[in-house]
RODO-2510 file (C-alpha; in nm, 4 decimals, decimal comma):
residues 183
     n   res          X          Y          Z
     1     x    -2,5459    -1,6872    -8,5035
     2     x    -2,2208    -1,6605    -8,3948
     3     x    -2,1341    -1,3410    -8,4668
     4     x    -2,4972    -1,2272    -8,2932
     5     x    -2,3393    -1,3679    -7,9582
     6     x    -2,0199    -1,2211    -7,9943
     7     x    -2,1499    -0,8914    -8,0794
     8     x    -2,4022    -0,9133    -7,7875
     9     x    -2,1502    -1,0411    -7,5667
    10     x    -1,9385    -0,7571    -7,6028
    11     x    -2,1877    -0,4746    -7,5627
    12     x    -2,2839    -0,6855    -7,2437
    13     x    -1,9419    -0,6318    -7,0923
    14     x    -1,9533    -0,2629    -7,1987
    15     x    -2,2451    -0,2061    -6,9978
    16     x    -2,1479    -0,4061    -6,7068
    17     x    -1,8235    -0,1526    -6,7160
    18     x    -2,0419     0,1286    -6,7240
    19     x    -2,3323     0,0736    -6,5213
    20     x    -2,2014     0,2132    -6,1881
    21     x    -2,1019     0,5542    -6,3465
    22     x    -2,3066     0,8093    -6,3127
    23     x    -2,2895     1,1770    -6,4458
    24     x    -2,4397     1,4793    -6,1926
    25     x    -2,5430     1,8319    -6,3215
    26     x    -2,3765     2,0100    -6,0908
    27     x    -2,6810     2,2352    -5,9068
    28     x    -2,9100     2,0685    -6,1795
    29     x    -3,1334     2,2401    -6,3774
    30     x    -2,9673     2,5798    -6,2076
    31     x    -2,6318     2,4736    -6,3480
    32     x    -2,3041     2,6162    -6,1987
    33     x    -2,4158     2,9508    -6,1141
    34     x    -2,3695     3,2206    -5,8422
    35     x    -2,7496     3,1698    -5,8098
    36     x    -2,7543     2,7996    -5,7554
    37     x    -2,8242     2,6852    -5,3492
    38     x    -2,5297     2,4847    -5,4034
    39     x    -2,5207     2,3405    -5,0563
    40     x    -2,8817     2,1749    -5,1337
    41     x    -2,7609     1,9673    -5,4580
    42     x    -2,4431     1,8526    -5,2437
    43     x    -2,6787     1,7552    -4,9423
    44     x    -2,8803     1,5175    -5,2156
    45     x    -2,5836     1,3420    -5,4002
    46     x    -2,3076     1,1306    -5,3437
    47     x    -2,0264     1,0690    -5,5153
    48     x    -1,8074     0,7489    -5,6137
    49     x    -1,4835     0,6496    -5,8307
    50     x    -1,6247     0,6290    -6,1823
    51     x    -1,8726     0,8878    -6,1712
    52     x    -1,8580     1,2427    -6,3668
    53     x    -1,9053     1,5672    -6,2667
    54     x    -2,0754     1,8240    -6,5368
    55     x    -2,0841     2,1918    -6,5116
    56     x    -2,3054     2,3923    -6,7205
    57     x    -2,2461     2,7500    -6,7131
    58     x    -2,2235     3,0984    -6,8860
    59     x    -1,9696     3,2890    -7,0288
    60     x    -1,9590     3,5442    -6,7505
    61     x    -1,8138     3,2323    -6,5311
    62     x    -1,5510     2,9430    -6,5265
    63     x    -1,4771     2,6502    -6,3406
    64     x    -1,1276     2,6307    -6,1521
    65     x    -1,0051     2,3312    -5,9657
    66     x    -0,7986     2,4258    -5,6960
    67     x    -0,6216     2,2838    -5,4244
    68     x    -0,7888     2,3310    -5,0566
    69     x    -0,5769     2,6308    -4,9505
    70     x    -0,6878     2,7814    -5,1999
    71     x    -1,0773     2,6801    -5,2305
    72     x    -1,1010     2,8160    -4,8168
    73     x    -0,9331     3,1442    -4,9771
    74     x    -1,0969     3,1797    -5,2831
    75     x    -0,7758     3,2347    -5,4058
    76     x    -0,8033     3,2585    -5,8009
    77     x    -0,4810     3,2647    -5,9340
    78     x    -0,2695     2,9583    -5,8433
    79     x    -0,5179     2,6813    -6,0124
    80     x    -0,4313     2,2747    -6,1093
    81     x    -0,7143     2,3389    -6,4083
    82     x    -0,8530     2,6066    -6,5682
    83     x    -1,2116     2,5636    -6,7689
    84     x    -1,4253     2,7918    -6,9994
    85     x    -1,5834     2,6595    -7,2274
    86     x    -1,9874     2,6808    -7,0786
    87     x    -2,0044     2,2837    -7,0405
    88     x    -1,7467     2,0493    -6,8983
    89     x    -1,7634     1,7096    -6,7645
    90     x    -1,4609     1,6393    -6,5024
    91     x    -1,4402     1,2614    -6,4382
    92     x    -1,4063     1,1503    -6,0513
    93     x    -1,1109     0,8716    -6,1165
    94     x    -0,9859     0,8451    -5,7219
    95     x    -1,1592     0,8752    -5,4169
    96     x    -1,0669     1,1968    -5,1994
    97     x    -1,1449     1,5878    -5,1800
    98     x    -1,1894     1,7792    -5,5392
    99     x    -1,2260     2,1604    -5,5106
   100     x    -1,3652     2,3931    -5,7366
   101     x    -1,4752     2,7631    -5,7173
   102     x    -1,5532     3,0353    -5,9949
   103     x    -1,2447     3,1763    -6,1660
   104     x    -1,4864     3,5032    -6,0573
   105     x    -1,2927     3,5769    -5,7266
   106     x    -1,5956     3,7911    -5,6146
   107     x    -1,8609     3,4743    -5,7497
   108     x    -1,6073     3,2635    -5,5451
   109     x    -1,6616     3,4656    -5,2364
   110     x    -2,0239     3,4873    -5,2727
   111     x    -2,0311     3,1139    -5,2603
   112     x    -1,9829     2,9909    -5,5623
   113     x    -1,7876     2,7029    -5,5384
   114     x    -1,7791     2,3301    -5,4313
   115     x    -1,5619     2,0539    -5,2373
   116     x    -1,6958     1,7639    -5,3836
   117     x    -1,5738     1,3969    -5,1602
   118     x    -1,5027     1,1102    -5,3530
   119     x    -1,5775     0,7593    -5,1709
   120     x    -1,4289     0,4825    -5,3264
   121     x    -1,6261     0,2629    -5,5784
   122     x    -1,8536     0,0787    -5,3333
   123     x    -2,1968    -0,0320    -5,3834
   124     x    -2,4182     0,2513    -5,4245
   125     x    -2,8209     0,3041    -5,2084
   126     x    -3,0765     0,3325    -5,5029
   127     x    -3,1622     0,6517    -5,6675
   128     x    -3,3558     0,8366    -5,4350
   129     x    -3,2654     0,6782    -5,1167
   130     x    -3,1687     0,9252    -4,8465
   131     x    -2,7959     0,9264    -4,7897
   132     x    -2,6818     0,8959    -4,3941
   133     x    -2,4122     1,1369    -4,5360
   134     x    -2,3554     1,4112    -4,7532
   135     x    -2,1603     1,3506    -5,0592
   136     x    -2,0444     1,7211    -5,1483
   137     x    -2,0334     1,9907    -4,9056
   138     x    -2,0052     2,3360    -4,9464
   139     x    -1,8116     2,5801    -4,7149
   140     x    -1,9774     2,9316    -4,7860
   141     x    -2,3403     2,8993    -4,9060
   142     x    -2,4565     3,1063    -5,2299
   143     x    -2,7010     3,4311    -5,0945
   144     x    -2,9815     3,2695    -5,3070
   145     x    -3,2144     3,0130    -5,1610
   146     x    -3,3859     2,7974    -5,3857
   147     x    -3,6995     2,5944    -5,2016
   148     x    -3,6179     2,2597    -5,2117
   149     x    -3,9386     2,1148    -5,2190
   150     x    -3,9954     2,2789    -5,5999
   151     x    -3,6908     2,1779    -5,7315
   152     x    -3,6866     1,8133    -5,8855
   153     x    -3,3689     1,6531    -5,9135
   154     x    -3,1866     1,5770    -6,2721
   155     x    -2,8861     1,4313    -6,1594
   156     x    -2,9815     1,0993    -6,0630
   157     x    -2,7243     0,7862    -6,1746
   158     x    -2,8665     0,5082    -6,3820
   159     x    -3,1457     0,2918    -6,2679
   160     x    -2,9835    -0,0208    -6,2688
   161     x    -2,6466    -0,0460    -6,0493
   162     x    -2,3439    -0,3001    -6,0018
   163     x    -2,5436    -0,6284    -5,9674
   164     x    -2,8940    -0,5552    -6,1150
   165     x    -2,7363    -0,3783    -6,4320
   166     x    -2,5380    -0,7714    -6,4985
   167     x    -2,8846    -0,8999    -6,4171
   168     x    -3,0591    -0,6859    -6,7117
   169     x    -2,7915    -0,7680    -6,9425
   170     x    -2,8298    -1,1125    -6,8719
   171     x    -3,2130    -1,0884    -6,9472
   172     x    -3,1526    -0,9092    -7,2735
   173     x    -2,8771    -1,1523    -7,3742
   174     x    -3,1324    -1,4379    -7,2920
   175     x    -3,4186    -1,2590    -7,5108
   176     x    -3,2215    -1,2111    -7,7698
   177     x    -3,0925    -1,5567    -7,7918
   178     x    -3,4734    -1,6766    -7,7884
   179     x    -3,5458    -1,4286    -8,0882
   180     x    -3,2001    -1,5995    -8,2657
   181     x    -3,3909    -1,9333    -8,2200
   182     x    -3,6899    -1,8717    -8,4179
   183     x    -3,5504    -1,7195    -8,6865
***
């Protein structure tokens, strides 16, 4: 019995750690593509300490974090990070401005890239509530325009946030401990 609550307890504190993170697909089922209406996924998201960006792309592209000189430039060959492997996941660890464009200069000028603004790790609306601002804006918008309306969202964070997650995990941990009773 002992060992059931120490086990328990632990995952408990393991989700409580992890419930405010959340992980976006950046321009969601479009992925980060030339093609993707960038400026619509940004408009629908925002962004906190703890959270994770992931790009899902093709080989014909790359993901390049730059600084914002070069982002407004599109300036491809002075880079903090260099990715190209189809499928990365960059983790948002401080609040402030992240920038990345296309190592594609010519995808990067067609608007193909993405300042993303990083709030600090404050309570987050629920999933679906509209957001008085935008969490990731982009500067030049891609030439395709998806319609909104069809497109249903993927990115969304976990359902249960900051106090409500503690509040699950405290129901579990009482559940179990009534199933440890009986036995």
């Amino acid at each position: 019995m002992a060992k059931l609550v120490l086990v328990y307890s632990l995952v408990v504190l393991g989700l409580a750690l992890a419930c405010n993170a959340a992980t976006y697909t950046v321009g969601d089922s479009s992925g980060w593509d030339i093609s993707t209406d960038l400026g619509t996924w940004a408009e629908n998201n925002k962004f906190v300490v703890g959270d994770s960006l992931s790009f899902l792309y093709s080989s014909s592209h790359s993901l390049e974090e730059v600084k914002k000189e070069d982002f407004d430039s599109c300036n491809t060959t002075n880079v903090i990070r260099t990715f190209t492997n189809g499928n990365t996941t960059v983790p948002l660890t401080e609040p402030g401005t992240r920038y990345f464009v296309c190592g594609n200069q010519l995808h990067c000028l067609g608007g193909m890239k993405l300042q993303v603004n990083v709030a600090g790790n404050q309570a987050k609306s629920p999933i679906g509530a509209p957001q008085s601002q935008p969490g990731v804006t982009v500067t030049q918008p891609s030439s395709k325009r998806n319609n909104p309306a069809s497109v249903v969202p993927s990115s969304a964070g976990s359902v249960y946030e900051g106090r409500d997650c503690i509040v699950m995990a405290f129901l579990g941990f009482v559940a179990t401990m009534f199933w440890a009773v009986q036995l």
